[in-house]
C-alpha positions in Angstrom: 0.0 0.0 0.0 1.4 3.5 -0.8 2.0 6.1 1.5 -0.8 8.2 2.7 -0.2 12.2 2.6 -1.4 14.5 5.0 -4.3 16.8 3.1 -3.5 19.9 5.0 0.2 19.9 4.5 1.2 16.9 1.9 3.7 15.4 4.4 3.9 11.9 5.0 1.2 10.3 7.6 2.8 8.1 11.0 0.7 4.8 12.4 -0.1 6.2 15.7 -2.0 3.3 17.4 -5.4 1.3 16.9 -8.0 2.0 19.4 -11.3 1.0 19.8 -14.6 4.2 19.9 -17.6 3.4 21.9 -20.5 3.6 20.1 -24.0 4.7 21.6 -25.1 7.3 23.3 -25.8 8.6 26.8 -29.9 8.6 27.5 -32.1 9.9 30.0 -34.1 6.7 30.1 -31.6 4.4 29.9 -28.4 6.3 30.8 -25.5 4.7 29.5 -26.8 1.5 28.9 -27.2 1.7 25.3 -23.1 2.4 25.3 -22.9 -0.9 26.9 -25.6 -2.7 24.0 -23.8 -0.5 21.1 -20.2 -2.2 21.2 -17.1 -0.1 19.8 -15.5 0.6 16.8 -12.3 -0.6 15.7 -10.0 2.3 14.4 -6.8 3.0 12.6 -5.0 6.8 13.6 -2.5 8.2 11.7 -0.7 11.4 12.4 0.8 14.2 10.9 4.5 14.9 12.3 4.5 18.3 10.8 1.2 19.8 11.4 -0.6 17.3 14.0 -3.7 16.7 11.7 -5.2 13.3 13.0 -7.1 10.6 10.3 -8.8 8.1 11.2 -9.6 5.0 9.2 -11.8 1.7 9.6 -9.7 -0.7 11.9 -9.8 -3.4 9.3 -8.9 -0.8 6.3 -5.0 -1.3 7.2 -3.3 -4.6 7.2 -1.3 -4.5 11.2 2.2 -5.2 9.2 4.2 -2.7 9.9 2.0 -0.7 12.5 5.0 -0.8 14.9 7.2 1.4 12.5 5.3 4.5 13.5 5.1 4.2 16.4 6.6 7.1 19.4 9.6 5.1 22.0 8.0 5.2 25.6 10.3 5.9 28.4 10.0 5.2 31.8 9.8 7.6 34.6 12.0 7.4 37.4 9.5 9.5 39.3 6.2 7.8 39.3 7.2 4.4 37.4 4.3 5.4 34.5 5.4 4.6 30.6 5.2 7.8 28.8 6.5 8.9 25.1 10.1 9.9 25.0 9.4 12.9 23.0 8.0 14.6 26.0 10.3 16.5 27.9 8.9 15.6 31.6 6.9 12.7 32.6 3.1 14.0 32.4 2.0 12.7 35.5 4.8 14.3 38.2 6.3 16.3 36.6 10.4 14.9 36.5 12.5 15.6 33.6 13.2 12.8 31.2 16.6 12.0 31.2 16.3 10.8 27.9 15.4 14.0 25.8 
Protein backbone atom coordinates (compact mmCIF):
# COMPACT_ATOMS: atom_id res chain seq x y z
CA UNK A 1 0.00 0.00 0.00
CA UNK A 2 1.37 3.47 -0.75
CA UNK A 3 2.01 6.14 1.53
CA UNK A 4 -0.78 8.18 2.72
CA UNK A 5 -0.23 12.22 2.58
CA UNK A 6 -1.38 14.52 5.03
CA UNK A 7 -4.27 16.79 3.09
CA UNK A 8 -3.52 19.91 5.04
CA UNK A 9 0.17 19.94 4.49
CA UNK A 10 1.24 16.89 1.85
CA UNK A 11 3.66 15.38 4.42
CA UNK A 12 3.88 11.87 4.96
CA UNK A 13 1.19 10.33 7.59
CA UNK A 14 2.83 8.07 10.96
CA UNK A 15 0.67 4.78 12.36
CA UNK A 16 -0.08 6.21 15.68
CA UNK A 17 -2.05 3.34 17.36
CA UNK A 18 -5.39 1.31 16.90
CA UNK A 19 -8.00 2.02 19.36
CA UNK A 20 -11.26 1.03 19.76
CA UNK A 21 -14.57 4.24 19.86
CA UNK A 22 -17.55 3.44 21.87
CA UNK A 23 -20.51 3.58 20.15
CA UNK A 24 -24.00 4.72 21.60
CA UNK A 25 -25.12 7.31 23.28
CA UNK A 26 -25.84 8.62 26.81
CA UNK A 27 -29.92 8.61 27.49
CA UNK A 28 -32.07 9.90 30.03
CA UNK A 29 -34.07 6.66 30.14
CA UNK A 30 -31.56 4.40 29.89
CA UNK A 31 -28.39 6.32 30.84
CA UNK A 32 -25.54 4.74 29.53
CA UNK A 33 -26.83 1.49 28.93
CA UNK A 34 -27.18 1.71 25.30
CA UNK A 35 -23.12 2.45 25.29
CA UNK A 36 -22.89 -0.90 26.92
CA UNK A 37 -25.57 -2.71 23.98
CA UNK A 38 -23.85 -0.53 21.11
CA UNK A 39 -20.21 -2.17 21.24
CA UNK A 40 -17.12 -0.12 19.79
CA UNK A 41 -15.47 0.62 16.81
CA UNK A 42 -12.32 -0.62 15.72
CA UNK A 43 -9.95 2.26 14.37
CA UNK A 44 -6.83 3.03 12.64
CA UNK A 45 -5.02 6.85 13.57
CA UNK A 46 -2.45 8.20 11.70
CA UNK A 47 -0.70 11.44 12.45
CA UNK A 48 0.85 14.18 10.94
CA UNK A 49 4.50 14.92 12.25
CA UNK A 50 4.50 18.31 10.78
CA UNK A 51 1.23 19.80 11.35
CA UNK A 52 -0.57 17.33 14.03
CA UNK A 53 -3.73 16.73 11.70
CA UNK A 54 -5.18 13.32 12.97
CA UNK A 55 -7.08 10.62 10.29
CA UNK A 56 -8.80 8.08 11.25
CA UNK A 57 -9.56 4.97 9.18
CA UNK A 58 -11.79 1.70 9.59
CA UNK A 59 -9.70 -0.71 11.90
CA UNK A 60 -9.82 -3.44 9.26
CA UNK A 61 -8.94 -0.80 6.34
CA UNK A 62 -5.02 -1.28 7.18
CA UNK A 63 -3.28 -4.63 7.24
CA UNK A 64 -1.34 -4.51 11.24
CA UNK A 65 2.24 -5.21 9.25
CA UNK A 66 4.19 -2.66 9.89
CA UNK A 67 1.98 -0.69 12.50
CA UNK A 68 4.96 -0.85 14.92
CA UNK A 69 7.21 1.40 12.49
CA UNK A 70 5.35 4.49 13.50
CA UNK A 71 5.14 4.19 16.45
CA UNK A 72 6.59 7.08 19.36
CA UNK A 73 9.56 5.08 22.02
CA UNK A 74 8.04 5.25 25.56
CA UNK A 75 10.28 5.91 28.37
CA UNK A 76 10.04 5.20 31.84
CA UNK A 77 9.78 7.62 34.61
CA UNK A 78 12.02 7.36 37.39
CA UNK A 79 9.52 9.46 39.34
CA UNK A 80 6.19 7.78 39.33
CA UNK A 81 7.24 4.40 37.36
CA UNK A 82 4.28 5.37 34.46
CA UNK A 83 5.41 4.60 30.63
CA UNK A 84 5.19 7.82 28.82
CA UNK A 85 6.50 8.87 25.07
CA UNK A 86 10.08 9.85 24.95
CA UNK A 87 9.41 12.94 23.00
CA UNK A 88 8.04 14.60 25.99
CA UNK A 89 10.32 16.53 27.91
CA UNK A 90 8.90 15.55 31.59
CA UNK A 91 6.87 12.74 32.57
CA UNK A 92 3.10 14.00 32.41
CA UNK A 93 1.95 12.66 35.46
CA UNK A 94 4.78 14.26 38.22
CA UNK A 95 6.35 16.32 36.62
CA UNK A 96 10.39 14.92 36.55
CA UNK A 97 12.49 15.56 33.57
CA UNK A 98 13.17 12.79 31.24
CA UNK A 99 16.63 12.03 31.23
CA UNK A 100 16.27 10.82 27.86
CA UNK A 101 15.44 13.99 25.75
Amino acid sequence: MEALKCLRCGMEMEFMTREKIQLGQTGLFLGGLDNLLSGALETAIFSCPKCGRLEFFRGDFFDREGEEAGRIAQTRCTGCGILYEMDYPKCPQCGVKNENW
